[in-house]
N, C-alpha and C positions, 0 to 999 in steps of 0.2 A: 751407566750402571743400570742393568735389569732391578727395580726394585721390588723391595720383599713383598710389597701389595699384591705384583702380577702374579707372584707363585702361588699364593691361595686363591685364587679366584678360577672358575670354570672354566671350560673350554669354550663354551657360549659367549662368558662375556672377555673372555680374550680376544675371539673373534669380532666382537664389536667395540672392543678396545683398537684394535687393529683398524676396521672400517672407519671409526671415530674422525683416528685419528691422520689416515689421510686423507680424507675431510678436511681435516682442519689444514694440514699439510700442502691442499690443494687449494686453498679459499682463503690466500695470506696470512693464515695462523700458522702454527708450529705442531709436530706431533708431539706427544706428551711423552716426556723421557727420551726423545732424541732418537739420533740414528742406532744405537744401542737398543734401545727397545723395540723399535721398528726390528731389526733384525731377529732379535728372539723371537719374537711372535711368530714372526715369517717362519721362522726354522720351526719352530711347535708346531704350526700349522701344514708345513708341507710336511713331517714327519708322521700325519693322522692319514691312515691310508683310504678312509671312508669320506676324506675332503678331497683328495685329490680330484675328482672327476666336477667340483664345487668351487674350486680355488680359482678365482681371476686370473685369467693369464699374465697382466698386468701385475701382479704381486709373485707370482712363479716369475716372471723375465728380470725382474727389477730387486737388485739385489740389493738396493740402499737408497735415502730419501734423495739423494742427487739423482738415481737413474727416474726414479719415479717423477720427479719433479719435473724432469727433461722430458718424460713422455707425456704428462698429464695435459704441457701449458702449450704442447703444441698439437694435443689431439683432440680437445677443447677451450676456447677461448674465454668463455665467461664462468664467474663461478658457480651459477645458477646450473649452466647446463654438467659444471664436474660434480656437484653434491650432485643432481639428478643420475648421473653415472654411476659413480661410485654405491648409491645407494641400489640401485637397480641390478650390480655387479655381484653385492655382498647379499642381497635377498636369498638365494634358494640356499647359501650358507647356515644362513642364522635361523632360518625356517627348519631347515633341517636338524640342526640342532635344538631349536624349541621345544621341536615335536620330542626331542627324545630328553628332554634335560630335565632334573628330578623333579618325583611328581610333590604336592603339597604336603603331604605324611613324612616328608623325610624334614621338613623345614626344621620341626623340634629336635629332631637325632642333632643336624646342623647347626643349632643355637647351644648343645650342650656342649657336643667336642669340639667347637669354633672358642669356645669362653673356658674350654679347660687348657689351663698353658703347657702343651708338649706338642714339640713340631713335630714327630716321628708320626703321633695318634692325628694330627689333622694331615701329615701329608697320605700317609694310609686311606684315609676316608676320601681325599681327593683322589687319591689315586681310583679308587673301587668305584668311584662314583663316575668318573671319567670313563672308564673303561668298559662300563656296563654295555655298550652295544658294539661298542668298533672292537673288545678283544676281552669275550666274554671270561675264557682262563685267568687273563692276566687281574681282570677286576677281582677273579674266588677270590686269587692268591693275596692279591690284595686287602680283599675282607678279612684274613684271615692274620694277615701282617699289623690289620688295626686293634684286632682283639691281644692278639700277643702284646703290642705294643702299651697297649692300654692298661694289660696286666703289667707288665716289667716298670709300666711309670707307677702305678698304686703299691706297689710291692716294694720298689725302692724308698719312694715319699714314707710308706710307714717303717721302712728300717728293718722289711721282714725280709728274711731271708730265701734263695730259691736255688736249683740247681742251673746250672749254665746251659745244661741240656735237655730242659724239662722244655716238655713238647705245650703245646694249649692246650690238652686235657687238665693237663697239670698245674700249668699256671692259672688257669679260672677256677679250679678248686681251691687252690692256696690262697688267693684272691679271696674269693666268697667266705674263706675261712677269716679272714682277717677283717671282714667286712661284716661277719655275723649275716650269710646268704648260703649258707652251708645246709641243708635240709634239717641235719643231727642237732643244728641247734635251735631247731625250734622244737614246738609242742604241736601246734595246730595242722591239722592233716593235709589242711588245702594250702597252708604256708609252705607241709614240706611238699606235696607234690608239685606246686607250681617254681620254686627250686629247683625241684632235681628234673624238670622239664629244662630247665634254662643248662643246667648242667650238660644233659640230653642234647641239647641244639649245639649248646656248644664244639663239644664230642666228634657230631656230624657236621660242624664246620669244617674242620680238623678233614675227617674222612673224607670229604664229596674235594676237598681242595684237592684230597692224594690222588683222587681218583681219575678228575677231570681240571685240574688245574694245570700252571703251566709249569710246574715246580720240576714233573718229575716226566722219564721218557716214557712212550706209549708202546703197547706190542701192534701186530698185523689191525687187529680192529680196535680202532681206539674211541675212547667216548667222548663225544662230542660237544662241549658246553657250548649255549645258546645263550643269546640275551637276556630267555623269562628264566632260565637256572640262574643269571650271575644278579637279575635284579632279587630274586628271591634269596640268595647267600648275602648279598650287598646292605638287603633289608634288614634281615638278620644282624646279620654282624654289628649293624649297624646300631639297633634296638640295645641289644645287649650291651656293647661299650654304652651308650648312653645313661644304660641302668646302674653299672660300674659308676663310671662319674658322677652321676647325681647321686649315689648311697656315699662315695667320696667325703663330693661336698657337701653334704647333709652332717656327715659323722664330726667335720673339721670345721664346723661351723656351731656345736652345740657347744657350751660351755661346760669344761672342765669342774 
């Protein structure tokens, strides 16, 4: 069984889940989770089209811990020299994923909706987070699937009601309404304009996905999303649900 661990965790450290563990696979230990696990990774990873040119050939020819095993014990003899291998194989992989894997400002977005229980809002934010340079469209759309997502969990949790076809504009107003984040219901000027900025952001979530995401077709010149658009939507989106769930759990933790 691929276990539920592997599916939240990055693509960085799948990748060195994967190196770990035939490591260990190659140095009389066992890979952790078995031939089953071994395989997904494998398939994740030759599915990321920005590794292929990074992927040990070794892992593209070897299609399970038997072929691997068969090639490692007679293309190195000792274990000393197969960790040195291996590690020296998986280097410009995981390098390259370092350099690109989120930067320290997203940690706390990560601690909120990692501790809020909805698989839909954490697989969304792996998703957008993942995708932020190898398929800059598909991270928008992503960012945009976490906010929706985020709203539909807070909206159902409190019993409020929503149309089936309400777009995100709509849902994070109804949201903010239910949250008391609505502008109208405050007093103080800087409370409502810093509101109805977040409204704002939101709004042009929504937009910049229709425009340059992967949702919808393009005509003759189509616009282009790049890495520094989808980390700036990813950022976003990201900030925002966070804001969402900690007003959440702040409200459902106060006593009645």
């Amino acid at each position: 069984m691929f276990d539920q661990d592997i599916t939240e965790i990055t693509l960085l450290d799948k990748v060195i889940r994967l190196q770990d563990g035939l490591v260990s696979q190659a140095t009389g230990g066992g890979f952790d989770g078995g031939d089953d696990t071994y395989k997904r990774l494998r398939t994740e990873v030759l599915q990321r089209i920005e590794l292929r040119e990074l992927l040990p050939d070794f892992v593209r020819r070897n299609r399970d811990l038997n072929q691997f095993w068969q090639f490692i014990k007679f293309h190195l003899p000792s274990y000393a020299e197969r960790r040195n291998y291996l590690w020296d194989q998986f280097r410009p992989m995981i390098e390259y994923l370092e350099a690109n894997d989120r930067s320290p400002g997203l940690q706390p977005i990560e601690s909120v909706i990692a501790a809020f229980n909805a698989e839909a809002v954490h697989s969304a934010w792996q998703k957008a987070l993942d995708r932020r340079v190898s398929d800059p469209e598909g991270a928008i759309t992503a960012a945009r699937t976490l906010l929706e997502s985020a709203c539909k969990h807070i909206l159902d949790e409190a019993q409020a009601p929503y149309p089936d076809d309400a777009d995100l504009p709509k849902l994070w107003h109804l949201c903010a309404q239910q949250l008391n984040l609505a502008p109208h219901q405050h007093q103080e000027e800087l409370f409502k304009s810093v509101l109805g900025n977040c409204q704002s952001i939101v709004n042009n979530i929504g937009a910049i996905r229709n425009k340059i995401g992967d949702a919808h077709g393009t005509g003759r010149r189509p616009v282009k999303a790049t890495s520094r658009h989808a980390e700036l939507v990813v950022n976003l989106a990201g900030t925002m649900t966070a804001f969402l769930i900690a007003t959440w759990k702040e409200r459902n933790e106060q006593p009645s």
